[in-house]
PLY file of the C-alpha trace (Angstrom):
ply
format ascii 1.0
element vertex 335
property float x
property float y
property float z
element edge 334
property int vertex1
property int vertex2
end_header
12.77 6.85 -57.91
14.68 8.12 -54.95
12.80 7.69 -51.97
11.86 10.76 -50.11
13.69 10.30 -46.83
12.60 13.53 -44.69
8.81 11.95 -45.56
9.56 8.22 -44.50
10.90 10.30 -41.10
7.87 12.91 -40.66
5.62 9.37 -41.38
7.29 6.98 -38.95
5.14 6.05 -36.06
8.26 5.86 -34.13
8.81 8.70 -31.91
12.24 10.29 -33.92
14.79 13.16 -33.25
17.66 14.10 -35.69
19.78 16.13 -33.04
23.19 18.01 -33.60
26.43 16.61 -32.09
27.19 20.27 -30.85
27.17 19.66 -27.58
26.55 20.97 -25.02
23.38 21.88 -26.88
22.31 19.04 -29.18
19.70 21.03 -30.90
16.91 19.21 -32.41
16.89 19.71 -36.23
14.39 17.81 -36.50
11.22 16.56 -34.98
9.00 14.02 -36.49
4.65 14.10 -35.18
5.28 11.10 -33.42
7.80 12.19 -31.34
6.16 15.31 -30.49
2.52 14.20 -30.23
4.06 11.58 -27.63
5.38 14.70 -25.28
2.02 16.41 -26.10
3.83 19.41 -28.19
4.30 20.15 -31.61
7.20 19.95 -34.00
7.72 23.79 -34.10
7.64 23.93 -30.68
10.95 21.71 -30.43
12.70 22.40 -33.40
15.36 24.46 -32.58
16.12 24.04 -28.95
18.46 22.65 -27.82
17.55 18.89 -25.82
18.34 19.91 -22.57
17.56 23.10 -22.97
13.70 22.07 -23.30
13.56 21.06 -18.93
14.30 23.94 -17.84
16.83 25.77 -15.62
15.80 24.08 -12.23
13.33 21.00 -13.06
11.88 18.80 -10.84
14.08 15.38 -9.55
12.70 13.23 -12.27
12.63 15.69 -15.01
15.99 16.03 -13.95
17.18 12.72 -13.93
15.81 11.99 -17.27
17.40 14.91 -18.75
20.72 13.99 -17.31
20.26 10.44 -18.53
19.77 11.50 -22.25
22.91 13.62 -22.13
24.64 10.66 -20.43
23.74 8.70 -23.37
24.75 11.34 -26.04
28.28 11.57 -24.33
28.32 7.75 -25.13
27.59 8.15 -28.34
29.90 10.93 -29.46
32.49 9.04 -27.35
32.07 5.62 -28.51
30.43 6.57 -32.38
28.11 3.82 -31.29
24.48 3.57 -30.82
23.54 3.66 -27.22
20.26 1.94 -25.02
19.09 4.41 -22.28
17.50 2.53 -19.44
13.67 3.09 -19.27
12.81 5.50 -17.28
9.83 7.77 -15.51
9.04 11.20 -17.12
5.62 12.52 -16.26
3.73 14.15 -19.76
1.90 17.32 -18.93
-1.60 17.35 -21.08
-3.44 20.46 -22.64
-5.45 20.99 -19.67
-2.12 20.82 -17.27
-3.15 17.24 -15.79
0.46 15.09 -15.93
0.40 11.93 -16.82
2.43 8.64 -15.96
4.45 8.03 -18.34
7.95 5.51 -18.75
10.67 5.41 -21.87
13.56 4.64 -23.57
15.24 5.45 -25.85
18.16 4.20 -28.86
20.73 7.29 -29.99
22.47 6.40 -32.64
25.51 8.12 -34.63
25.79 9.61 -38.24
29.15 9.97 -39.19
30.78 12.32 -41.80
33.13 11.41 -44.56
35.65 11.86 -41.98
34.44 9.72 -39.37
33.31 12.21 -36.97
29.85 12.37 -35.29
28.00 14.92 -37.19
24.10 14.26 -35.71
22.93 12.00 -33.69
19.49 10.26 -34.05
17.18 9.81 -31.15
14.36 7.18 -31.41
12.05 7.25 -28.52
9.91 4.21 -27.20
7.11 4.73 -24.62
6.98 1.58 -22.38
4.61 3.02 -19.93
2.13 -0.15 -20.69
4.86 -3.23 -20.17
6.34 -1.37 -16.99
2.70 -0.96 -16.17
1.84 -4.75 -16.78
5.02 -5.99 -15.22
4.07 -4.00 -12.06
0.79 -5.16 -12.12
2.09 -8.93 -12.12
4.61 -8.23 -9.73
2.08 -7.05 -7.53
-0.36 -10.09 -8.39
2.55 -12.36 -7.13
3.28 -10.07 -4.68
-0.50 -10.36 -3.09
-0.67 -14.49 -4.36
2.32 -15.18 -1.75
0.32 -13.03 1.12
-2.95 -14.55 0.53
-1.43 -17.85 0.79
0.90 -17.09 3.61
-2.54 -15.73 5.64
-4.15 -18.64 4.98
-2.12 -21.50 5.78
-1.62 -19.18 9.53
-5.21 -18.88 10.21
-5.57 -22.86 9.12
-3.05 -23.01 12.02
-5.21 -20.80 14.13
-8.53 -22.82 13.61
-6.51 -25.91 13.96
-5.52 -24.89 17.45
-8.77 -23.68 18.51
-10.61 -26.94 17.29
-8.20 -28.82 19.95
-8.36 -26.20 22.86
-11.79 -24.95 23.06
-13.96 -26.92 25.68
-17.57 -26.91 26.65
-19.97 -28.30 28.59
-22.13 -29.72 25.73
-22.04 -30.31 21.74
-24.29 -27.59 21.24
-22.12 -25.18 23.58
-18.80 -25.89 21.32
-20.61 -25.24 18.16
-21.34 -21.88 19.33
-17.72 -20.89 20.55
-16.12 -22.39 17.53
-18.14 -20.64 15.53
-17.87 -17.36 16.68
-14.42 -17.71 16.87
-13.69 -18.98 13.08
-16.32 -16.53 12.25
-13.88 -13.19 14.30
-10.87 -15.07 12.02
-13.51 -14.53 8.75
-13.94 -11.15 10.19
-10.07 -10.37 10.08
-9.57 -11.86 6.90
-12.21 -10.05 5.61
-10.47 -6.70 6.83
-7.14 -7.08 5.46
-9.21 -8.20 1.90
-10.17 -4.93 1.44
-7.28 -2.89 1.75
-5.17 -5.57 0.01
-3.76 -7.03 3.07
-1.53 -3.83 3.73
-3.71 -3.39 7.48
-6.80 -2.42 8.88
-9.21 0.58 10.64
-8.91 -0.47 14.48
-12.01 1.39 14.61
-13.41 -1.25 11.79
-11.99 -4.10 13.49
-13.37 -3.59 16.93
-16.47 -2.63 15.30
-16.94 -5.66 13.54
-16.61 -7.83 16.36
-19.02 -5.73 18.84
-21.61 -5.67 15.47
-22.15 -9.09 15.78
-22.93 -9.69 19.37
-25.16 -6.83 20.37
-26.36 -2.87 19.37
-24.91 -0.14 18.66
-26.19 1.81 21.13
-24.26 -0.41 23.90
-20.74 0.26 23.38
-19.01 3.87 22.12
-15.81 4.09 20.48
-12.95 6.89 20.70
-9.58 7.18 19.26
-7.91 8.33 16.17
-8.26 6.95 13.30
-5.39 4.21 13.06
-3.98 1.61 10.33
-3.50 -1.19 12.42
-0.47 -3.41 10.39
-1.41 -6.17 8.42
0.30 -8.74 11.21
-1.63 -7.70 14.15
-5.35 -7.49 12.21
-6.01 -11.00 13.25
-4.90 -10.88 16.82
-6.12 -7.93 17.53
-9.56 -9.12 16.06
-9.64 -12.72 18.30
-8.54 -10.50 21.46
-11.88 -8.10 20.81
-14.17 -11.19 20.06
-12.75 -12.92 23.07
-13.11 -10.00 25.62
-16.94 -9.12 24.03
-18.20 -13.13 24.19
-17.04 -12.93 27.66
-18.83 -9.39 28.25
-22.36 -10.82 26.18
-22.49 -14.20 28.77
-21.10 -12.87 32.25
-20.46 -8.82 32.06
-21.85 -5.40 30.96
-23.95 -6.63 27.26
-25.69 -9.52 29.47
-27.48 -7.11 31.33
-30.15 -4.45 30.37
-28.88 -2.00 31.53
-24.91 -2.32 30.67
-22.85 -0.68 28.27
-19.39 -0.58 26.88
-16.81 1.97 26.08
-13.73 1.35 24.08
-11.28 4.16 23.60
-7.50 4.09 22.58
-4.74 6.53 22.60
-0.92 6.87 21.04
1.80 6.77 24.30
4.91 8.44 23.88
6.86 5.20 23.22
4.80 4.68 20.19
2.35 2.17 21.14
-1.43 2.30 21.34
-2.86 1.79 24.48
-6.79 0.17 24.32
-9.13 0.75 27.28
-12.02 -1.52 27.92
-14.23 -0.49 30.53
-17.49 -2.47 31.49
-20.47 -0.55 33.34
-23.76 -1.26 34.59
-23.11 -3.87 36.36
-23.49 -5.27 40.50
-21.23 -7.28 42.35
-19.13 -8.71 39.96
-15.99 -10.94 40.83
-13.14 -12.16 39.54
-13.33 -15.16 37.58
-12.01 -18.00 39.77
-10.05 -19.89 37.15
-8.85 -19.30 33.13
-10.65 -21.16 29.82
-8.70 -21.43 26.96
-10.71 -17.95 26.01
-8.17 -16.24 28.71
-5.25 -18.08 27.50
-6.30 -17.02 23.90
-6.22 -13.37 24.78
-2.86 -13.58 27.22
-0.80 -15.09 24.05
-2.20 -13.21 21.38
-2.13 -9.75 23.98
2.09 -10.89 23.85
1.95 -10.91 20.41
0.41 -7.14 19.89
2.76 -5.51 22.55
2.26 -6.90 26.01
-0.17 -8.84 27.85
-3.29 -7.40 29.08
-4.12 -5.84 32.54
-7.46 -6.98 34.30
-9.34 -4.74 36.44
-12.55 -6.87 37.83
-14.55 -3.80 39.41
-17.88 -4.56 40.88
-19.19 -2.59 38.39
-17.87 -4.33 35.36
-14.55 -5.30 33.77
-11.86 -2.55 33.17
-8.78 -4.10 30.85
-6.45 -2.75 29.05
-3.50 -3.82 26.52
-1.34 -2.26 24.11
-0.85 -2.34 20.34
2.90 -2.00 18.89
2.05 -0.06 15.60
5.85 0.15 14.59
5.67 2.42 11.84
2.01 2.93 10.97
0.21 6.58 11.38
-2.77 7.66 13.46
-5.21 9.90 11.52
-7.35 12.82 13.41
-9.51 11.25 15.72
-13.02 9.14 15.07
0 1
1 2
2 3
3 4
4 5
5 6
6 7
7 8
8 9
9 10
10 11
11 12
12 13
13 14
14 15
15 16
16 17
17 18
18 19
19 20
20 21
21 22
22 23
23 24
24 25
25 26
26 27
27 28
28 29
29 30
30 31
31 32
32 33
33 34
34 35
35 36
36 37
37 38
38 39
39 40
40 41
41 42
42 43
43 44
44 45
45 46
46 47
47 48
48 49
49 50
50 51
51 52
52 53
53 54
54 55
55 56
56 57
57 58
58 59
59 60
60 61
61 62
62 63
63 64
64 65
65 66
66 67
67 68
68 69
69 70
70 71
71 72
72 73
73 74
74 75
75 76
76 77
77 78
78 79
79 80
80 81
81 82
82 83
83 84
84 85
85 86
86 87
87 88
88 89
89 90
90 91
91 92
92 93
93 94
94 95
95 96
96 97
97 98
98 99
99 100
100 101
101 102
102 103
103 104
104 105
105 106
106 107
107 108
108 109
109 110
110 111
111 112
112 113
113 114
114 115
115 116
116 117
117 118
118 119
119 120
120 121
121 122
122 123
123 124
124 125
125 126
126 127
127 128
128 129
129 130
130 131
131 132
132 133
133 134
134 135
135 136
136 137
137 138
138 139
139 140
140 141
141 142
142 143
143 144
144 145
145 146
146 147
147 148
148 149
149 150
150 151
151 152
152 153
153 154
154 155
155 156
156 157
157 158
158 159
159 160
160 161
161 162
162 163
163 164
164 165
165 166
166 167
167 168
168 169
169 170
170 171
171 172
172 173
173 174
174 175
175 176
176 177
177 178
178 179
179 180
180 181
181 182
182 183
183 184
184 185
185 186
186 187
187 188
188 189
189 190
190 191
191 192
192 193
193 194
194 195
195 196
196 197
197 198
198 199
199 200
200 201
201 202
202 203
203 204
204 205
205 206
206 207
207 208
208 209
209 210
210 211
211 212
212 213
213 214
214 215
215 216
216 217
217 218
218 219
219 220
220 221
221 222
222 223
223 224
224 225
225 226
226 227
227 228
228 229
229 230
230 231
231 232
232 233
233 234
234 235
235 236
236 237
237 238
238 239
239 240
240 241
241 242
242 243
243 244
244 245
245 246
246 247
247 248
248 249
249 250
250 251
251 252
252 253
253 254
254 255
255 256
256 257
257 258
258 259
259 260
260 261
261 262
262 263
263 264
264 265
265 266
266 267
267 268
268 269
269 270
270 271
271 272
272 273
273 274
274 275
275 276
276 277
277 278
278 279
279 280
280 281
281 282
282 283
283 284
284 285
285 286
286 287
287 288
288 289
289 290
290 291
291 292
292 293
293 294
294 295
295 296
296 297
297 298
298 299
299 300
300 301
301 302
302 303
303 304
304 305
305 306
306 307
307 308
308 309
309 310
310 311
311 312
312 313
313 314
314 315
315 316
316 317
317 318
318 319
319 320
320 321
321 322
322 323
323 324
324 325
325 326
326 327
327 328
328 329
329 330
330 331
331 332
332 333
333 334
């Protein structure tokens, strides 16, 4: 028995065109369910036009690119009378209910040739990819993030290293504490960049964090817009925050009743964001009359962000300030 060979091609679950070699039409002859239940249309609706034809006068960059890649390939084919790979590609499917949908191919044209050599139709079969461009991305980015996570932890091992060795006190019990809170600011920071998959993190979350977990709420305001601090200055801008509130809790405005705090940043013309701390509520208060390794802490790390930070000791509490080199990050409308 002969076998049937238009039912072997309407039954294949490959994706399958048998196009013209009239170019610069190619028009589809044929269109097997496959192929057009993987572009979400029906035979009918294809057969007939011409390949190209089928994206339009005007279609969008990838559209485009994908259409000019298939015709790039049927040159080759006519050209060569040899079956040519197309290079996977992005070409968005557009569901029944107009929602489009990620999608990646490639595809294999191949020649049929007449009795007197000449390419008479070419044969098209598609391949959807989308799921091993998907999974390779998805490792890629699992490498990607295994690198980063490692990289940020051997640094703040440094970091905890270095504060181990520099941080005095007057007592056992008095180094605990400071050690503490500062691994515990470098858990914070960690904890930050975590969650948005160590691309950056909210200022506003940052400083928050810190002030959370030395006194209320209702003793410090924030104001600013809404920035994505980079992923590289998270942790110093984190220490520099715990620093400057340990030092308000034990000598300025949160050690008293009646103090408070206010925190507010803006974006200066050369880029930068410029924090203000300003201490109130408090009497008489003097300069400190010589640096702990706190100070030093802040004055390398405040180098590190975008310059170091300026000390105003006002008898009414501290006023600082010190910038933030965002580079290329964005400020959202304000908090």
């Amino acid at each position: 028995m002969r076998p049937d060979f238009r039912a072997v091609f309407e039954a294949s679950p490959q994706p399958l065109l048998l196009v013209a070699a009239d170019p610069p039409r190619y028009t589809m002859l044929a269109v097997n369910a496959a192929h057009a239940l993987a572009f979400a249309t029906t035979p009918e609706a294809l057969t007939g036009w011409g390949v190209l034809e089928v994206f339009g006068s005007d279609p969008e960059p990838e559209a485009a690119d994908f259409r000019d890649a298939i015709q790039a390939s049927f040159e080759s084919v006519l050209a060569t009378k040899a079956a040519n790979q197309m290079a996977v590609r992005p070409y968005a499917v557009q569901t029944a209910d107009g929602t489009l949908v990620e999608r990646y191919w490639s595809a294999i044209n191949a020649p049929m040739l007449g009795a007197d050599g000449t390419v008479t139709h070419i044969v098209s079969a598609v391949q959807d990819v989308t799921g091993e461009v998907l999974e390779r991305r998805s490792e890629e980015a699992r490498l990607l993030l295994m690198r980063e996570v490692d990289h940020r932890a051997r640094n703040a091992l440094t970091v905890v290293q270095s504060m181990v060795r520099l941080t005095t006190a007057s007592s056992l019990d008095e180094f605990r504490d400071v050690l503490d809170g500062r691994i515990a600011a470098l858990a914070r920071a960690q904890t930050s960049l975590a969650a948005r998959r160590w691309e950056g993190a909210w200022l506003s979350e940052v400083i928050e964090a810190e002030l959370e977990s030395l006194t209320e709420r209702e003793r410090y305001s924030l104001a600013g817009p809404q920035v994505l601090l980079p992923a590289e200055h998270v942790q110093a801008v984190s220490m520099v925050v715990h620093e400057l509130a340990t030092n308000a809790a034990k000598y300025g405005s949160l050690g008293v009743p009646a103090g408070t705090l206010n925190i507010s940043w803006r974006r200066e013309n050369d880029g930068c964001l410029l924090v203000s701390w300003v201490e109130c509520g408090l009497e008489g208060l003097e300069a400190p009359q010589r640096r702990g390794f706190g100070a030093h802490l802040i004055s390398q790390l405040s180098l590190q962000l975008g310059g170091p930070v300026a000390y105003d000791w006002l008898p009414t509490g501290l006023n600082a300030e010190f910038r933030i080199d965002l580079g290329s990050a964005t400020a959202s409308p304000a908090i």
